[in-house]
Each structure stands twice: as structure tokens, then as C-alpha cells.
C-alpha positions in Angstrom: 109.5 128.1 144.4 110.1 130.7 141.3 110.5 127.6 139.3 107.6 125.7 140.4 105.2 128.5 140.5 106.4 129.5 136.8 106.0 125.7 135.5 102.6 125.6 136.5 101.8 129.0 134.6 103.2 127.2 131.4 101.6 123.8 131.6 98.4 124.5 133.7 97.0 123.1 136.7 96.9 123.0 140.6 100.1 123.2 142.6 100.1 123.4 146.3 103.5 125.5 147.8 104.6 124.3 151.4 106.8 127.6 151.9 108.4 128.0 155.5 108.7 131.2 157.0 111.7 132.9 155.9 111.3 131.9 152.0 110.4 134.7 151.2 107.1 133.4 149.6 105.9 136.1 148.3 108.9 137.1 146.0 108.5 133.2 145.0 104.7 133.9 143.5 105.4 137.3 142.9 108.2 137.0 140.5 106.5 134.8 137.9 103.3 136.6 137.8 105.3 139.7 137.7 107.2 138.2 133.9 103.9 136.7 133.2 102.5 140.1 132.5 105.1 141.7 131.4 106.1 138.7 128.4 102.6 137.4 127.9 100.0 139.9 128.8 98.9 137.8 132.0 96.5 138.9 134.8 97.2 137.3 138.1 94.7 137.7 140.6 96.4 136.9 144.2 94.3 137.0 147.5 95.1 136.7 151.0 93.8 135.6 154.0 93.8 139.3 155.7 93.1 142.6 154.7 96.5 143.8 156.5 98.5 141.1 154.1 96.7 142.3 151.4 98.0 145.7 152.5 101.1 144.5 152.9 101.6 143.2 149.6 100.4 145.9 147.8 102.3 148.8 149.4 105.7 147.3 150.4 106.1 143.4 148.5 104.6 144.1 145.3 106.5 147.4 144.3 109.6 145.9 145.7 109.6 142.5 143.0 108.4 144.6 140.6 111.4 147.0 141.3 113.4 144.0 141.6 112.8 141.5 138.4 111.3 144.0 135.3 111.7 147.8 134.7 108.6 147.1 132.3 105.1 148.4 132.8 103.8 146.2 135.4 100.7 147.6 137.0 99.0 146.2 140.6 95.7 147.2 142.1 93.9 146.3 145.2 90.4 145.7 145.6 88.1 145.4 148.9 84.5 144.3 149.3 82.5 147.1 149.1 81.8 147.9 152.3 85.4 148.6 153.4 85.4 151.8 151.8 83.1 154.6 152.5 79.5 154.9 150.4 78.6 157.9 149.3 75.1 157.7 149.1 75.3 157.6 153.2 77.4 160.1 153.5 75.6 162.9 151.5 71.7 161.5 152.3 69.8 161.8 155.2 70.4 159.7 158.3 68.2 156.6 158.4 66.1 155.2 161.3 68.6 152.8 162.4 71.9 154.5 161.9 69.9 157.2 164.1 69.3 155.1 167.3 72.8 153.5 167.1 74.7 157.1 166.8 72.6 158.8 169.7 73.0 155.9 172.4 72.9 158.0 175.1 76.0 156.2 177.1 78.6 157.0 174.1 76.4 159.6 172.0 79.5 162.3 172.4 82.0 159.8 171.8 80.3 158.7 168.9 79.2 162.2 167.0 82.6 163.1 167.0 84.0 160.3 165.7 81.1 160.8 162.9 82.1 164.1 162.4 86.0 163.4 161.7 85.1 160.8 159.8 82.6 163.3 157.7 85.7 165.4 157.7 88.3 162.9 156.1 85.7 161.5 153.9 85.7 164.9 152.1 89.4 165.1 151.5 90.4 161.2 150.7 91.3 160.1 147.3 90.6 156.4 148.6 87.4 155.7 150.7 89.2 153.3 152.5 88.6 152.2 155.8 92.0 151.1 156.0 93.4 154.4 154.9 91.4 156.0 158.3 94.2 156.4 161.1 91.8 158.3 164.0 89.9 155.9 166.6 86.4 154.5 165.0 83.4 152.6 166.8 82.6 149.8 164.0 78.3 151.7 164.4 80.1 155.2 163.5 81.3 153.0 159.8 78.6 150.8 160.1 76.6 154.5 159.3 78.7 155.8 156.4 79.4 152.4 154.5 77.4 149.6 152.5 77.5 145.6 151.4 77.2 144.4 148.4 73.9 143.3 148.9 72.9 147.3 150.5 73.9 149.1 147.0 71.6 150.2 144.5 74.1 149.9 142.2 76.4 151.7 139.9 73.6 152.4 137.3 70.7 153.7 139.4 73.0 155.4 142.1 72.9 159.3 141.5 76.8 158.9 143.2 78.2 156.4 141.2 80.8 159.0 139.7 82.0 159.7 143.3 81.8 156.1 144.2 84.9 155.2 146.6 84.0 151.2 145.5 83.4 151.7 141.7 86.7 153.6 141.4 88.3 150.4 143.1 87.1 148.3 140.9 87.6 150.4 137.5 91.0 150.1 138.6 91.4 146.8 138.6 90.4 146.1 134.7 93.7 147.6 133.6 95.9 146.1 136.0 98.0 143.5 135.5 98.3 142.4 139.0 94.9 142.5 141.8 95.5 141.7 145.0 92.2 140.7 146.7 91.4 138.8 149.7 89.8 135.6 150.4 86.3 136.8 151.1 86.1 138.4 148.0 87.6 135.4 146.1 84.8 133.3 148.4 81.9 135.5 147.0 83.3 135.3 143.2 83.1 131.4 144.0 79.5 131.1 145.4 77.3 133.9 144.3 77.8 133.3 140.7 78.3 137.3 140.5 81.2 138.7 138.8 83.0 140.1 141.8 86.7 139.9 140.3 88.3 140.8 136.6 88.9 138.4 134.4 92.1 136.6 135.0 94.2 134.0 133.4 95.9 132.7 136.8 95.0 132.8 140.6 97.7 133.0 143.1 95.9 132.0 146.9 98.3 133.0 149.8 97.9 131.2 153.0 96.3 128.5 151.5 95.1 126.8 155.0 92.8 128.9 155.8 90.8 129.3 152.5 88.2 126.6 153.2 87.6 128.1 156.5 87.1 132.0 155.3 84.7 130.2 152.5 82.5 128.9 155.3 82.9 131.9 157.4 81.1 133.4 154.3 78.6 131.9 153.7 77.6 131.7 157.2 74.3 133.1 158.1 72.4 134.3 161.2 69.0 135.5 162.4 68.0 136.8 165.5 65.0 139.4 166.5 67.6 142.4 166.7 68.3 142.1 163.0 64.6 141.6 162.0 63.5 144.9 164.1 66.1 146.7 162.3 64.8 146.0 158.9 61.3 146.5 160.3 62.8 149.6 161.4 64.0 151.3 157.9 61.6 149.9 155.9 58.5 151.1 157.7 57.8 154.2 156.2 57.5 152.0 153.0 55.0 149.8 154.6 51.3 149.0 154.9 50.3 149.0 158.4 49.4 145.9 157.8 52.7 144.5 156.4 54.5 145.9 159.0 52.5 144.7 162.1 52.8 141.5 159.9 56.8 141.5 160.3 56.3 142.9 164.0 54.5 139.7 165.3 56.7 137.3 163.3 59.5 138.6 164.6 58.0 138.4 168.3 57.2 134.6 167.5 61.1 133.9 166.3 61.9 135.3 169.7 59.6 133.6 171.7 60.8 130.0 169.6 64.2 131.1 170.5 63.5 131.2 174.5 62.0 128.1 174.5 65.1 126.3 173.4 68.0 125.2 175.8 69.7 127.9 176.4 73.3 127.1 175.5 74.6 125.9 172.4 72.3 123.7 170.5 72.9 122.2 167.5 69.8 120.6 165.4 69.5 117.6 163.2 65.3 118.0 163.6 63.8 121.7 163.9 61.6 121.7 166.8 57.7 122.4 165.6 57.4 125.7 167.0 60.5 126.7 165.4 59.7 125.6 162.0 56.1 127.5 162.2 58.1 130.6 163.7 60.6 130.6 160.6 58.2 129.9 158.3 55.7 132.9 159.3 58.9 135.0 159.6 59.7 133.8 155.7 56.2 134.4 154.2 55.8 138.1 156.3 59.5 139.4 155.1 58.4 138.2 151.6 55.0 140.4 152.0 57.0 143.6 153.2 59.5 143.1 150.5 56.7 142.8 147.7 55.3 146.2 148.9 58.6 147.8 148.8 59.5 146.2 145.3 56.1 147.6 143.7 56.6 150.7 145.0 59.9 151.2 143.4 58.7 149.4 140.3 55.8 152.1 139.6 58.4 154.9 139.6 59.8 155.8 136.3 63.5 157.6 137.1 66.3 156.6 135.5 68.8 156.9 138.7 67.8 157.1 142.5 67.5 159.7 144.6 68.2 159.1 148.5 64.7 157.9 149.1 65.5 155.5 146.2 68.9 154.3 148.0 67.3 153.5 151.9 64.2 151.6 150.1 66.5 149.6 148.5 69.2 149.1 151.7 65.5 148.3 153.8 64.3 145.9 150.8 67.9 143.9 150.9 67.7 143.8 154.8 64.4 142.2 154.1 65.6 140.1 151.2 68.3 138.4 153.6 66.0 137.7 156.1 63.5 135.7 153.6 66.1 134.2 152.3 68.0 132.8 155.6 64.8 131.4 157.1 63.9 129.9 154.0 67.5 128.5 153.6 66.7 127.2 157.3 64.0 125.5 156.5 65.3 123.9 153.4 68.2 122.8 155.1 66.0 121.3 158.3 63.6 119.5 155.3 66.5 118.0 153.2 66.9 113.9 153.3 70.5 114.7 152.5 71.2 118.0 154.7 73.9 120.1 152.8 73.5 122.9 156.1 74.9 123.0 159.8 71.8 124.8 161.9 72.5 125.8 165.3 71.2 128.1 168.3 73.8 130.1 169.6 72.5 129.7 173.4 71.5 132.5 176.0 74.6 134.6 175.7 73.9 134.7 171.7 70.3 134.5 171.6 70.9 133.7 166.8 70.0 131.2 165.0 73.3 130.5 162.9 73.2 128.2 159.3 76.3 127.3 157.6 77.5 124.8 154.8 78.3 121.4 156.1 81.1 121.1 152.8 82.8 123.7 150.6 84.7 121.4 148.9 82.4 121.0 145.6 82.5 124.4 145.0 86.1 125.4 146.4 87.4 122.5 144.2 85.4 123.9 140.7 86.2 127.0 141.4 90.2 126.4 141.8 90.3 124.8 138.5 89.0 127.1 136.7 91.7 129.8 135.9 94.6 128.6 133.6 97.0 127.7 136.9 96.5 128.3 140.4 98.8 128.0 142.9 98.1 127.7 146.7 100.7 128.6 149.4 101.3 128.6 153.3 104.1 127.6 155.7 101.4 125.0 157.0 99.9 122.9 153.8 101.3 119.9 154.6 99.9 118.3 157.7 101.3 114.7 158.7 103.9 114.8 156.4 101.6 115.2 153.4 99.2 117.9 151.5 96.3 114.9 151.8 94.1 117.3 154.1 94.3 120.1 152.8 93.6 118.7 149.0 90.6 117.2 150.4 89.0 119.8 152.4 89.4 122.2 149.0 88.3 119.7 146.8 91.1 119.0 144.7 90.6 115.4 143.8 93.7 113.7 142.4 94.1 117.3 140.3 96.9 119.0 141.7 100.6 118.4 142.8 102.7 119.7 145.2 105.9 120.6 146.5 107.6 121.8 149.7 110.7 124.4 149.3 112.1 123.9 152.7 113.0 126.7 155.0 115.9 128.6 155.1 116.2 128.2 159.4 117.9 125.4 160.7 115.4 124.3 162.9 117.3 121.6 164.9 120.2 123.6 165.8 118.1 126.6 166.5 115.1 124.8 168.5 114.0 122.5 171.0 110.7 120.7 171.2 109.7 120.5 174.3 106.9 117.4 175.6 106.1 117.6 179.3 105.3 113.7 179.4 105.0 113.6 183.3 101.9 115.9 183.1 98.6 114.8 183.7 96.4 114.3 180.7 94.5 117.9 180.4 90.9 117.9 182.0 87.9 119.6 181.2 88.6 122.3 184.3 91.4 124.3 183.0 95.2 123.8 184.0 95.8 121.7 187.2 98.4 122.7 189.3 101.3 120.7 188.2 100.8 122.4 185.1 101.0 125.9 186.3 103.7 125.5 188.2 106.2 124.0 185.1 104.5 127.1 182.9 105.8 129.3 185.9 109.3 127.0 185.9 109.4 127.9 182.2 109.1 131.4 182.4 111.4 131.9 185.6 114.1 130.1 183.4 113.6 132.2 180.1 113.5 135.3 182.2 110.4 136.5 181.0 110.4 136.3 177.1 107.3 134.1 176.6 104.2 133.7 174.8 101.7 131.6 176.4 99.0 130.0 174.0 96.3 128.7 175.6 93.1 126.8 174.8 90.2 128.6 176.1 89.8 131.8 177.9 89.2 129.9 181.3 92.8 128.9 181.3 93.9 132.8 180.2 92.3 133.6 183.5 93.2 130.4 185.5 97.2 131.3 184.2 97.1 135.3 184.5 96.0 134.4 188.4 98.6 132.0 188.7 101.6 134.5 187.7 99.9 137.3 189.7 100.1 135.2 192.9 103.7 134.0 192.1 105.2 136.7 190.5 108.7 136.5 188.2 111.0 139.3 189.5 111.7 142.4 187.3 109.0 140.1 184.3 105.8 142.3 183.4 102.8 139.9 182.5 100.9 141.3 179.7 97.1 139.6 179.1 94.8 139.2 176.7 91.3 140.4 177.2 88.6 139.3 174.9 88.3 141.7 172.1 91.4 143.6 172.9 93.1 144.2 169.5 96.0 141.5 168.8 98.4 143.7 166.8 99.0 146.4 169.7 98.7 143.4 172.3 102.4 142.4 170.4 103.2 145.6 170.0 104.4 146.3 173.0 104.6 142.2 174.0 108.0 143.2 171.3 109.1 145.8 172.6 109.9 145.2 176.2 112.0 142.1 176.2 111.9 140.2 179.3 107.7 140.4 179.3 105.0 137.7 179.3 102.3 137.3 176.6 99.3 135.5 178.2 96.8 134.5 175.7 94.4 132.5 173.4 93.8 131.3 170.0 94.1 134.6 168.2 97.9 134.7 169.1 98.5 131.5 167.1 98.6 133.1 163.9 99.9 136.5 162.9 102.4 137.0 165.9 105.9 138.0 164.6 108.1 138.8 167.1 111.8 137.9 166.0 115.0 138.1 167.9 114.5 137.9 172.4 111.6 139.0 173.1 110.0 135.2 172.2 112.8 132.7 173.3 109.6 130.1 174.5 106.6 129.7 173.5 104.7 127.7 175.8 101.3 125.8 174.8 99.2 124.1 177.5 97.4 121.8 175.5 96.9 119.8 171.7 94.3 122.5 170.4 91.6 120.3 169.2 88.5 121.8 168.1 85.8 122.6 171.1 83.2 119.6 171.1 80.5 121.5 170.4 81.8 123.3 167.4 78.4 122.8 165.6 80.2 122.6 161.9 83.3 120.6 162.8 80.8 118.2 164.8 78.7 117.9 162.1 81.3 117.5 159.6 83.0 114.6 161.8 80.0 112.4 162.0 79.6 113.1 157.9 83.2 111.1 158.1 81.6 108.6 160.3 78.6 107.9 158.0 81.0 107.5 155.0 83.2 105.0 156.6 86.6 107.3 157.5 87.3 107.9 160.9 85.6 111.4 161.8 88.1 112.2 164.7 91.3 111.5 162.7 89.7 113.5 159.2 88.6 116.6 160.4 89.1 117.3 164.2 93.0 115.7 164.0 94.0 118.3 160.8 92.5 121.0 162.5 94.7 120.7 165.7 98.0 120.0 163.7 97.1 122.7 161.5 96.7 124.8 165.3 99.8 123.9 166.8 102.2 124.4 163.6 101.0 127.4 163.5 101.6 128.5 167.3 104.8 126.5 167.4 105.8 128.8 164.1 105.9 131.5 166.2 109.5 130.5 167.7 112.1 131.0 165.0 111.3 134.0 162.9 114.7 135.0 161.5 117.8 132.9 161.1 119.4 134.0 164.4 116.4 132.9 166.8 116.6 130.1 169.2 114.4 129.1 171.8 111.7 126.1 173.4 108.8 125.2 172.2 106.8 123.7 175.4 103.9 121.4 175.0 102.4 121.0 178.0 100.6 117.6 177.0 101.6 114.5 177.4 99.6 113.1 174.8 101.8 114.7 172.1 104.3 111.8 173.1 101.6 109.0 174.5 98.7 109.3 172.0 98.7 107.1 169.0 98.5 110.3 166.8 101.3 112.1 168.5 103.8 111.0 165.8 100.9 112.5 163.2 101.0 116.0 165.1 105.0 116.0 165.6 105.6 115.8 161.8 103.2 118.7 161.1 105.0 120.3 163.2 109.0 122.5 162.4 111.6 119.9 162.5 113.0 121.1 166.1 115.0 119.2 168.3 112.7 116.6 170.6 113.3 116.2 174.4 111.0 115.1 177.3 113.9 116.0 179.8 112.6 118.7 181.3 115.9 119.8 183.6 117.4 120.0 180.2 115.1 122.4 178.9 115.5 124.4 181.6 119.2 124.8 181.6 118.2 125.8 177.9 116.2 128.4 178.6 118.5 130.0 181.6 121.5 130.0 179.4 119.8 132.0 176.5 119.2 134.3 179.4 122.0 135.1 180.3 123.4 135.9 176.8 124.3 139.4 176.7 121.9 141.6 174.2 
């Protein structure tokens, strides 16, 4: 991988690293933009999927290669968006309006002002500003208060705090360095906003590469919803004409009202209805208004750098800006013969109106082209037995080449894939019985030491029921609960060896648990994408129209992409063993089995269920 990544940096271009877990990937992109900088004077921009890899590689992997390959003066940086770090305009100005009513909610008020208070506290002593950096417990409203988007700032050269500025430091920091590690919704804004939002660089270094096009989309996803219009009503008022503001008031009431009159569940539009469109476009021209008034008031004003007044009237006037400019991208989007938008209503339970790009490939595609090399890397680029996918859906073209480095794990000798091919085909009512009772065969045979991936959170409950009524002796089932936090969920899942991890698609990703504790990992089902997923939808019948298959393009990489990733979660080191257990039969029946079986870690195939079994008791018994 040194080799291929360094090549690239000579001659140019795209390349696209298939690196198993185990390869130590990071070394392998590490290590040539590491002698990059230190032979040729090279910045290497590298961004990550997560802000905890991004941590990661700045305070343990990046010191470590550069320990390891030069004792030259190789310098790294990390930089955030800005509203991971504290602003310190908020901090020292008066409480606004809305950061007022979410702090005193009477149910957690207490909780909350001393959570504020710490914060206050810490905020004074830290030589970083970053959220990350903050170990205490801390309600995302309590941050909310002391922190600002890019689009919230004043900006550097009318803020009276810019010296002090947590975010600005950040940044400075990153002009001299010869290495910045970013993240993917940083390097998504650089690509689509047309700002400047990272240094200049010479190459571009995008670790896990699969999930890019995804965290693109994510940002530039847009909602709009009455709570978010109230709130900008809210802190611009004292700003406002009576007038412009009773203006706002009653088209945010006539959103609402649209919104109520729809079906209330997931609704996904090709035609806006009437009353929406009139709703949206009243809610357009009044934000407009009340962000005119705000705009000349600030223009007749003759200072040189804000004062706090300065920095709210600006935060209101950018909560007002975004809500122009999301109805009106609505709209445009609703009007266009050749839609380039995905607009949905989230339903009763998530009463927003949600727009999101139909294709990020265009830009993606431009953008990865642009630095001198770049070089994209995952253990899961190449779905199917090739990188065709994942080329297409970043809009590579014919521009790019590839390789995949292998893993250092014998995967055959160390792992069994498991098909239950007597199952039923999986319904649309969560597990049937048959089903639970091979998961609970599975898990009486491993003694414990499972992690159960399931497909929605109906099955989660359906499953945690199942092995509540039939308990394993001396096996503690832990559960996922929605918005319980995935990394302490593991945590503990690793530490007590002979327990149960019940859960959903968060655990597919990001769960590392080497050695005993994971001996099976047992998934119920092929994890296509839900049918209602507005975008993916959307984007399927865009296949259709241009002649390719829709299912097979986009729904069929999504679910190999899914499933390599959950089956990764078997063999972490070089001494694991263990069952991966696929409790669909269509994995062996379908016609695109064979497609998701080479996406997949080359383990050992078996349908024979006693087999497995005997598998599973044996690595049991092993002694500790």
C-alpha cells in the first residue's frame, strides 16, 4: 500500500485502496505523506469519516509514523467545523431568547444550569475549545448555547473575539502544518459551498472511502419545520417591524397547517401539493422581508467590529437566511423539468419537510480530481469483486485505478460463513419463529459471545423478548435502546465475555471487539435499504429512467456494502475465529447471492447447520 499510495503522489491521479482490517492502513497513507513533506515540501490533507478517527489519528497514529519513518520536522494539525469548539462571542454575551427558553425547561432546568456552569468553568481554563476535549456529561442544548456554525459567525474581522477565537486558532494552525487531518463534513463543505474551508494542499488522502458520498449527502441535506422558523422569529424580533414579524408569525402558521394536511407518514413528492407550494412560497418572500430589515439595520451602523448586539443580529439574520433559502431551494427543486432534489415529509412523528440532492457524483467527482493525487481507502471499496460502485457513486469516470492489498488474517482457516438456507424468506413482520429459535441455537452453542445485527428496531424488540423468555444460563443479554450511545454499549459488550449484544444498524460499523468476547456474529437478514428511503428510492428509479437496473445499481451496493461491514466485525486480530450467521436464505437462493458473497471476507461457506454448531460449542470450551 506504501508503494501504491507513494506512486500516485509521483505521477498524479485517483487511486482507490481496498485495505482489510489488520493492514495497518493508516501507516500505509501515512508514511508517504509523512516523506512527502519532509523531501518535497508537500501538504496532505487527510479526512475521516468520524470525528473519533480523526482523533485517533491525530493523537496516537500520526505521532507514531512520524516517530517511526523521519526524525525531520513533520508537523500535523487538526481542524473541526466550527461549531465543535466553543464560540466566544456566546460565552461572554448576553443569553439570547432561544438559548433562554431551552436552558430553563422547567423538567431539567437544574440539570441543565449546572452543566452550563461547568462548562462556563472549563471554557475559561482550555487551551482548545474543543467539544471533544470536554470529559463531564453535556445535554447537546447546554453546547447548542455556547457554540456556533459556520453560517452563525460574524466572522473573524467584525468579531470583537476573534483574538480569543477557539475556531480561528484551529484554523491558523493549520496553514503551517504539513499534515491536517479533517473530516469528511468539512471536506463536503470545501466541495459544495465554493468557500475556502481547508488550506491549500497539494494531495488529499480520504479514509473510509465508502462512506464519503453518503456524509456529502448527509450535508447538504436540509429541513424545515415550524419549530425552527419560531426560533428565528424568536431572536430576531427585537430587530423587527411589527409588521415583519407578524409577517413571519402567520407564514410560519400556514407551513404548519400545509404540513397537517399531508399524510401523515413518510411522503415522498414528485408534485408539491398547491397549498404547500403557496405555504413555502409566503414563508420564502416573509423570511426575505425580516431578513432585509435586519440587513439595513446593520448596514446603517458605521463600526468597524461588532459588539454582542452586532453578533445575535447576525446569528438571527443567518437563521433567517437558511430558511429563505431552503424554501426557495424547495420550490426550485418541485419547479425543475429535470429535478436535481429529493423532497420529502418526514410524517407525524417528524412533522419536517426534508430536501436533499438526488446525485453528488458531479461534484464529488470534480472535486476529487482536483488536488495533485488523491487516494481513497476502506476495508469495503470493492463490492462484487470490483471498485465499479463505488467509482460511480463518487464520480470518478474512467479516471482512477485501483488496487486491493489483501489482509493479513487468514480468513478461511479462521472463519465460517454461515447461510441458514432452510429459513423462510424474511417477511415484512419481523423474525418468525424458526428464526428466533436457530438465533437462540446459535447463541446457546457460542456460550454467549454474540453480536446480533438486526434490520429494524422491531426485530431488536421482537429478539430481546425472545431471549428474555428463553434465557441462556449464566449469558447476560445486553440491548440496544434507540439513542443509547454505541461506544459504551461495546464497552462493556467487551468486557464481560460470555454476554449478548442485541442490536441495529449502528453496530455494523465501528464495533471492535477482538479476541472471545465476539466468536458469532449473527445477522437476521440481507440489509437492503428500507423501501421508503426517500433518496435511495428516488435515486433507483433515476437508474430505471436511464436504462440500468435501479435495484441492482443502487439498493444492491448498499446492502453488500451493509453486510461486509457487519460480517467485518468477526476477525479483528490474527488469532480470532468464529461464525458469521446469515439468517437468510436468499444469500444462497437469490440470483444476486453470489454478488453479496464476494463483497463479503473470504470465510469458509457452509449451509450445514449441525456443523456450525459443533463449531461454535468447541470454541467454547477452549480454555481462556
Amino acid at each position: 500500500m506504501v508503494d501504491a499510495v507513494a506512486a500516485t503522489m509521483d505521477d498524479g491521479g485517483v487511486l482507490l485502496v481496498q485495505a482489510g482490517t489488520g493492514t495497518g492502513k493508516s501507516l500505509g497513507y501515512l508514511a508517504p505523506a509523512i516523506a512527502a513533506a519532509r523531501d518535497h515540501d508537500k501538504r496532505t490533507v487527510i479526512a475521516t469519516a468520524t470525528l473519533a478517527l480523526q482523533r485517533q489519528l491525530v493523537e496516537r497514529d500520526v505521532p507514531a509514523a512520524i516517530g517511526a519513518v523521519s526524525e525531520a520536522d513533520v508537523s500535523a494539525a487538526v481542524l473541526k467545523g466550527r461549531g465543535n469548539y466553543i464560540c466566544v462571542a456566546r460565552l461572554r454575551g448576553r443569553p439570547e431568547d432561544d438559548e433562554q427558553t431551552e436552558l430553563d425547561l422547567p423538567a431539567v432546568g437544574g440539570r441543565l444550569e449546572r452543566q452550563a456552569a461547568e462548562l462556563r468553568e472549563w471554557a475559561e481554563e482550555t487551551a482548545s475549545g474543543d467539544r471533544d476535549d470536554y470529559t463531564n456529561a453535556l445535554d447537546p442544548r447546554v453546547w447548542r448555547a455556547v457554540s456556533a456554525t459556520g453560517k452563525e459567525c460574524v466572522g473573524p474581522s467584525k468579531c470583537p473575539f476573534s483574538d480569543e477565537c477557539f475556531s480561528e486558532q484551529a484554523k491558523r494552525s493549520t496553514q503551517e502544518a504539513d499534515i491536517v487531518v479533517t473530516n469528511h463534513a468539512l471536506l463536503a463543505l470545501d466541495a459544495l459551498d465554493g468557500a475556502t474551508v481547508l488550506p491549500e494542499h497539494d494531495f488529499l488522502i480520504v479514509d473510509e472511502g465508502h462512506e464519503l458520498a453518503s456524509r456529502v449527502t448527509s450535508t447538504r441535506t436540509e429541513q424545515l419545520g415550524a419549530g425552527s422558523i419560531e426560533r428565528a422569529n424568536r431572536a430576531a424580533r427585537s430587530w423587527l417591524t411589527e409588521g415583519a414579524a407578524e409577517h413571519l408569525t402567520e407564514a410560519s402558521e400556514g407551513l404548519e397547517k400545509a404540513l397537517l394536511d399531508l399524510p401523515q407518514q413518510r411522503t415522498r413528492f414528485t408534485d408539491l401539493p398547491a397549498e404547500l407550494i403557496d405555504a413555502l412560497a409566503a414563508l420564502r418572500d416573509a423570511a426575505h422581508l425580516a431578513e432585509s430589515e435586519l440587513t439595513s439595520g446593520a448596514d446603517g451602523e458605521s463600526r468597524s467590529r461588532a459588539d454582542s448586539d452586532d453578533v445575535r443580529r447576525h446569528r438571527a439574520q443567518a437563521a433567517l437566511a437558511e430558511i429563505h433559502d431552503i424554501a426557495g431551494r424547495v420550490l426550485a427543486g418541485s419547479a425543475a423539468a429535470s429535478p436535481t432534489d429529493v423532497i420529502w415529509f418526514g410524517g407525524d412523528q417528524d412533522p419536517y419537510l426534508y430536501v436533499a440532492p438526488l446525485n453528488v457524483a458531479g461534484v464529488i467527482g470534480g472535486y476529487l480530481q482536483e488536488p495533485s493525487a488523491t487516494v481513497l481507502t476502506s476495508a469495503t471499496l470493492e463490492l462484487g469483486g470490483n471498485f465499479d460502485a463505488v467509482a460511480d457513486e463518487l464520480g470518478l469516470g474512467d479516471s482512477w485505478q485501483d488496487i486491493d492489498v489483501g489482509s493479513p488474517f487468514d480468513y478461511g482457516q479462521q472463519g465460517i460463513l454461515y447461510v441458514a438456507s432452510d429459513l423462510p424468506k424474511p417477511g415484512r413482520d419481523g423474525p418468525d419463529p424458526a428464526l428466533l429459535e436457530r438465533l437462540h441455537d446459535l447463541v446457546v452453542a457460542a456460550g454467549g459471545r454474540s453480536l446480533v445485527l438486526l434490520s429494524s428496531w422491531r426485530a431488536v424488540e421482537r429478539v430481546a423478548d425472545y431471549l428474555a423468555d428463553n434465557p441462556v444460563p449464566d449469558v447476560k443479554v445486553m440491548v440496544q435502546q434507540r439513542g443509547d450511545p454505541v461506544a459504551s454499549l461495546v464497552h462493556k459488550f467487551n468486557q464481560d465475555e460470555t454476554s449478548v449484544l442485541v442490536g441495529t444498524m449502528s453496530l455494523f460499523q465501528g464495533v471492535d471487539v477482538p479476541g472471545r468476547s465476539c466468536t458469532c456474529v449473527i445477522i437476521d437478514r440481507i440489509p437492503f435499504p428500507r423501501p421508503d428511503d426517500p433518496v435511495l428510492a428516488a435515486r433507483a428509479e433515476l437508474a430505471e429512467q436511464s436504462g440500468s437496473d435501479g435495484f441492482m445499481s443502487v439498493s444492491m451496493p448498499r446492502a453488500a456494502l451493509l453486510l461486509a461491514q457487519g460480517s467485518g466485525r468477526l476477525i479483528r486480530t490474527d488469532s480470532d475465529r468464529g461464525v458469521v450467521a446469515v439468517l437468510d436464505p436468499r444469500l444462497r437462493t437469490a440470483r444476486y447471492g453470489r454478488y453479496l458473497v464476494e463483497s463479503l471476507p473470504a470465510f469458509w461457506p457452509t449451509t450445514d447447520t449441525d456443523a456450525v454448531l459443533a463449531a461454535l460449542d468447541r470454541l467454547a470450551r477452549e480454555p481462556s
